[in-house]
C-alpha positions as CSV (number, residue, x, y, z in Angstrom):
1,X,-0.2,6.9,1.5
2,X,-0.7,7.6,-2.5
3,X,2.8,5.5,-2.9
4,X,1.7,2.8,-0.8
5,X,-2.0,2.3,-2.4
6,X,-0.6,2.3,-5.9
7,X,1.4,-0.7,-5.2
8,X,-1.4,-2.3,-3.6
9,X,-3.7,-1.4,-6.9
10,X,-0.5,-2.4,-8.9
11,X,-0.3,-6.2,-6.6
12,X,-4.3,-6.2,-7.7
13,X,-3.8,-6.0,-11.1
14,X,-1.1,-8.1,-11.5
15,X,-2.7,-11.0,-9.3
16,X,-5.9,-10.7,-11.6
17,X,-3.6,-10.5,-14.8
18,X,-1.9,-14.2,-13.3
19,X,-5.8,-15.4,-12.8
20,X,-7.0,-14.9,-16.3
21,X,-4.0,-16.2,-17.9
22,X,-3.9,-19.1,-16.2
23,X,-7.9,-19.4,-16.6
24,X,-7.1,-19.2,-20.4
25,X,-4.1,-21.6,-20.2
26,X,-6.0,-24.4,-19.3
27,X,-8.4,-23.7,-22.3
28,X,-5.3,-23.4,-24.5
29,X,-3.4,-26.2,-24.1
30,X,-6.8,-28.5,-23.5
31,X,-8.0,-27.0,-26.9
32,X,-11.3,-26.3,-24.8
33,X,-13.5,-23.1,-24.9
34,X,-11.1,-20.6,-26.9
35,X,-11.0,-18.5,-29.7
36,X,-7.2,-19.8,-30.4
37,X,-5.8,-22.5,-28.7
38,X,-2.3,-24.5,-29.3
39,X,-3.7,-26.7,-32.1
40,X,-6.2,-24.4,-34.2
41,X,-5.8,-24.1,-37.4
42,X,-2.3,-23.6,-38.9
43,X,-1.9,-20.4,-40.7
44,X,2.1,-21.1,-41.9
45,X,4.5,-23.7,-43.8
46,X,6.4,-26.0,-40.3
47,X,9.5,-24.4,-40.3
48,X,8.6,-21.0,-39.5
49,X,5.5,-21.8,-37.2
50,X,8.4,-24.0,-35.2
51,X,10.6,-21.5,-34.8
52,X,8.4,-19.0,-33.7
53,X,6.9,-21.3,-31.5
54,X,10.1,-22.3,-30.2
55,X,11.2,-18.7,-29.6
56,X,8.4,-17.9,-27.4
57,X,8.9,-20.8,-24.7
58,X,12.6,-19.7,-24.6
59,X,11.5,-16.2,-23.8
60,X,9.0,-16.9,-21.2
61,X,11.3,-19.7,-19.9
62,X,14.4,-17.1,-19.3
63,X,12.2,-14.1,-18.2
64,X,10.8,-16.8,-15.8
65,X,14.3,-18.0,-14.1
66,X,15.6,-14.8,-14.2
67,X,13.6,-13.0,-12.7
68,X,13.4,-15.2,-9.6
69,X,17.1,-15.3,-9.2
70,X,18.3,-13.8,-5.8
71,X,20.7,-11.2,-7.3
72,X,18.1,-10.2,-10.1
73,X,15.7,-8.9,-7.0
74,X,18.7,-7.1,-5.1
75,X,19.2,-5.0,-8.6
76,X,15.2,-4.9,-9.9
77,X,14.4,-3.4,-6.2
78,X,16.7,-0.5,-5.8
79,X,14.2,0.9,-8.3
80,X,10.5,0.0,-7.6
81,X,9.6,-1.2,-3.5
82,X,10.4,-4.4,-2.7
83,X,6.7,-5.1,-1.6
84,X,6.5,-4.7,-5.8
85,X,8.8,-7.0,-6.4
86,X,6.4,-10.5,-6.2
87,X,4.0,-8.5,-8.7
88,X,6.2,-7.3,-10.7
89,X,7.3,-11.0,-11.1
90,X,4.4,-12.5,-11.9
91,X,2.8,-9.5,-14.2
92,X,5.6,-10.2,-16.7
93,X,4.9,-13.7,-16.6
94,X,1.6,-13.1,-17.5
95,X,1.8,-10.5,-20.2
96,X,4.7,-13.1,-21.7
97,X,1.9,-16.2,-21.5
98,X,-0.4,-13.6,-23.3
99,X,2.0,-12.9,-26.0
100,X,2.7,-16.4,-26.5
101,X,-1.3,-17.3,-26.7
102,X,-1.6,-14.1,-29.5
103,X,1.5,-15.3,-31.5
104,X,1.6,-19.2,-31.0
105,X,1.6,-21.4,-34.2
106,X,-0.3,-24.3,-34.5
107,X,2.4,-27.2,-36.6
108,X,-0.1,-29.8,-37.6
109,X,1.0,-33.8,-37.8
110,X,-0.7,-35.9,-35.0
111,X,2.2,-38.3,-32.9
112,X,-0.7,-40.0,-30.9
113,X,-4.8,-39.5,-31.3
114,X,-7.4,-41.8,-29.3
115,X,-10.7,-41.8,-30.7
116,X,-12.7,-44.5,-27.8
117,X,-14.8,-41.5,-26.3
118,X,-14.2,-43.3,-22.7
119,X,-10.3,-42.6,-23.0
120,X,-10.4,-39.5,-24.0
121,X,-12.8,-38.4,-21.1
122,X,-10.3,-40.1,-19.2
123,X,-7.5,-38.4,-20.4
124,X,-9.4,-35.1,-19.9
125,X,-9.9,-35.9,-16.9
126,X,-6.3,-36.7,-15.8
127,X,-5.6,-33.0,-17.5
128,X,-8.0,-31.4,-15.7
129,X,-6.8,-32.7,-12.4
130,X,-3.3,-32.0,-13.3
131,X,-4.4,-28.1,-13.5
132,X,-6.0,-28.5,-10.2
133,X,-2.9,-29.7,-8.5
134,X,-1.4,-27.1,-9.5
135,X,-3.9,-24.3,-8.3
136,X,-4.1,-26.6,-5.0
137,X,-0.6,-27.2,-4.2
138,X,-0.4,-22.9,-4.4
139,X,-2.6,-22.4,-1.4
140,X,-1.0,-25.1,0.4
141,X,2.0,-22.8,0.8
142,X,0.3,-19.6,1.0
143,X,-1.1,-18.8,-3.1
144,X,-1.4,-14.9,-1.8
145,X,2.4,-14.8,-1.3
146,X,3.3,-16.6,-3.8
147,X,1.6,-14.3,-6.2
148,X,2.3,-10.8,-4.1
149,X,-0.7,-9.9,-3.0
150,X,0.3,-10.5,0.6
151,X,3.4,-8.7,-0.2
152,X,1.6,-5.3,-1.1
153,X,-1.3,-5.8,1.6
154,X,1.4,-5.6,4.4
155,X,2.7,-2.7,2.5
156,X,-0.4,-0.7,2.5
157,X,-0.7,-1.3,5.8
158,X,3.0,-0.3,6.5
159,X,3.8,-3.7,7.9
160,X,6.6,-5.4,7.3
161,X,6.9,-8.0,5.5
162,X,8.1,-11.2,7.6
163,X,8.8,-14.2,6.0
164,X,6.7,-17.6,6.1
165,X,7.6,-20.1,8.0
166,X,7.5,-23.0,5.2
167,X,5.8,-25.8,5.8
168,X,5.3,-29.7,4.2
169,X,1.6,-29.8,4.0
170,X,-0.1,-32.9,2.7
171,X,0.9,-33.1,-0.8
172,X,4.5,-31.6,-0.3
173,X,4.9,-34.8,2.8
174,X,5.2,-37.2,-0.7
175,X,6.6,-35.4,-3.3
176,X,8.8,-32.0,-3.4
177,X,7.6,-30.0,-5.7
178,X,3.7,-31.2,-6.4
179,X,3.2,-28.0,-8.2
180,X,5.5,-29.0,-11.1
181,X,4.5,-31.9,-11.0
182,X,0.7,-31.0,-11.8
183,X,2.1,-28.8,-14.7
184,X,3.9,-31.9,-15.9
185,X,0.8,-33.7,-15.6
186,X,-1.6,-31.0,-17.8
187,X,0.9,-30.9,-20.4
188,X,1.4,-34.4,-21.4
189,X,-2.4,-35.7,-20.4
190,X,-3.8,-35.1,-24.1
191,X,-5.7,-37.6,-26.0
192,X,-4.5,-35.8,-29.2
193,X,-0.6,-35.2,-29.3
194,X,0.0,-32.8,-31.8
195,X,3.1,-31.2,-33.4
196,X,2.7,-28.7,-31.6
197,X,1.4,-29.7,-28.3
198,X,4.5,-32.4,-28.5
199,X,7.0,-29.5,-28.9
200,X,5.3,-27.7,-26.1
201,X,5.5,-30.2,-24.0
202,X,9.3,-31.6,-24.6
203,X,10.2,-27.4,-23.8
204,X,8.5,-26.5,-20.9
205,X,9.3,-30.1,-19.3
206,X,12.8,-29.3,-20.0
207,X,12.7,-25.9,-18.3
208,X,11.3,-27.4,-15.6
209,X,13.5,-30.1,-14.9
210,X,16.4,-27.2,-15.2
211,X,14.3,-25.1,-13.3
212,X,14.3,-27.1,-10.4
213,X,17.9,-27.6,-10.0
214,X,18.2,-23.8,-9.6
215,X,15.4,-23.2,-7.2
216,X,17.0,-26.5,-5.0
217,X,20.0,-24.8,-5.2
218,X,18.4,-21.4,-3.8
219,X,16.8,-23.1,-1.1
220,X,19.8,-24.9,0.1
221,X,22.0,-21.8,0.1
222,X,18.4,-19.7,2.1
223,X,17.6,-23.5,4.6
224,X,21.0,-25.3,5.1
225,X,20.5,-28.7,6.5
226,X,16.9,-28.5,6.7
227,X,16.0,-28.6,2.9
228,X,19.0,-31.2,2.1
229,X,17.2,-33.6,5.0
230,X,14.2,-32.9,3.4
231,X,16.0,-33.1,0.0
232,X,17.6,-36.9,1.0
233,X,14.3,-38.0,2.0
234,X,11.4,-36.9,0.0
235,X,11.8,-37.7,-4.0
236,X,11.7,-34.9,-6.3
237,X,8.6,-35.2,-8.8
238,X,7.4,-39.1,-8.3
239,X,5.7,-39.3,-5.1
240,X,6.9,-41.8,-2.0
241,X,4.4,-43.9,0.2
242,X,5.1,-43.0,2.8
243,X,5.3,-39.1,4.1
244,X,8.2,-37.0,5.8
245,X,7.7,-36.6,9.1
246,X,10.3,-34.8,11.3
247,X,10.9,-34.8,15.2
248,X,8.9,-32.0,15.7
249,X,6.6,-31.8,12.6
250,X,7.9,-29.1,11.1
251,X,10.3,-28.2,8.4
252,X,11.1,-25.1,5.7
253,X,9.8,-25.3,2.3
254,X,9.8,-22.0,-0.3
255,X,7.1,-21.9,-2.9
256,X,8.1,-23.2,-6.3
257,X,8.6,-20.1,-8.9
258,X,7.2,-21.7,-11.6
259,X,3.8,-21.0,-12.4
């Protein structure tokens, strides 16, 4: 029982550690409400600050495919319990976001800047709702699994764990992966492009759009037919009018990794 509520405590922490980074991402990037945020004030000469910059979305962005890879699982659980395996997941993508918060260098240089106060609420706006799609489009496919905690609660209560039966709800009927496309959204929407908010953007865009070829790879090889109908037929990032719909309404869908 001690095993079994230390994973649970361990799922707890590591769900709360997701919640404050991702709280403090959206005052990062939106330069809103932070101590340090992506464009405060530059403390080194371009190069370096690039580099380093550079360096840290490469980390995060391998830790994060990695680690969601079928065949990295099979090893990383033969040596914590696989109701773990979630949390342990999304703790070291947390503690990486945290590191890249503490060591991020602002660049400098401004690519766009709008100064009409209407726009830029506007564009606020459009970020803010781009952050929101995200955290949406989560607990449209079950945000407590994605993140473990529903991993580590069937755990404790030495259930097992049974996996979800996917579903397209509203968003995910227009558009396949909404939750990349709401990160998409939050890190372009900016009424002041930076050096470094530009170089931010062009990296984590571009892990995404390799990111998603691996994960639609994944779920072809775990859903067969199923995810390539629903792969034909529903567009990838720029929503359709018109929603899937199958005979009976119902049809496999595996939360995105990214987050």
């Amino acid at each position: 029982m001690a095993k079994r509520l230390a994973v649970f405590v361990y799922g707890l922490v590591s769900y709360m550690a997701f919640f404050v980074t991702f709280v403090y991402a959206v005052g990062f990037i939106g330069n809103l409400y932070v101590p340090k945020s992506m464009d405060s004030t530059a403390r080194m000469s371009f190069w370096p600050a690039l580099v380093i910059d550079a360096l840290l979305l490469l980390v995060f962005a391998v830790q994060h495919s990695v680690m969601a890879r079928p065949a990295f699982k099979e090893v990383l659980t033969r040596f914590i319990p696989a109701a773990a395996e979630r949390s342990t997941y999304v703790l070291c993508s947390s503690l990486l976001l945290i590191a890249l918060f503490v060591f991020w260098q602002p660049i400098g240089g401004v690519v766009w800047n709008f100064t009409n106060p209407v726009v830029r609420n506007a564009i606020n706006v459009v970020f803010g709702l781009g952050f929101a799609l995200v955290f949406v489009a989560t607990l449209l496919i079950n945000h407590f699994d994605l993140f473990g905690l529903r991993q580590v609660a069937l755990y404790l209560a030495r259930k097992p764990y049974t996996y979800l039966e996917f579903r397209t709800p509203l968003f995910y009927r227009y558009v396949r992966h909404p939750l990349y496309v709401g990160w998409l959204v939050a890190f372009w929407a900016t009424p002041t492009m930076t050096g470094a908010h530009l170089l931010f953007a062009v990296l984590t865009s571009a892990y995404i759009l390799t990111a998603i070829r691996w994960e639609e790879r994944d779920l072809v090889v775990v859903h067969g037919s199923k995810y390539q109908d629903y792969q034909r037929r529903v567009p990838k990032l720029i929503p359709s009018l018109a929603p899937y719909r199958v005979p009976d309404e119902r049809i496999v869908q595996v939360p995105s990794s990214a987050a």
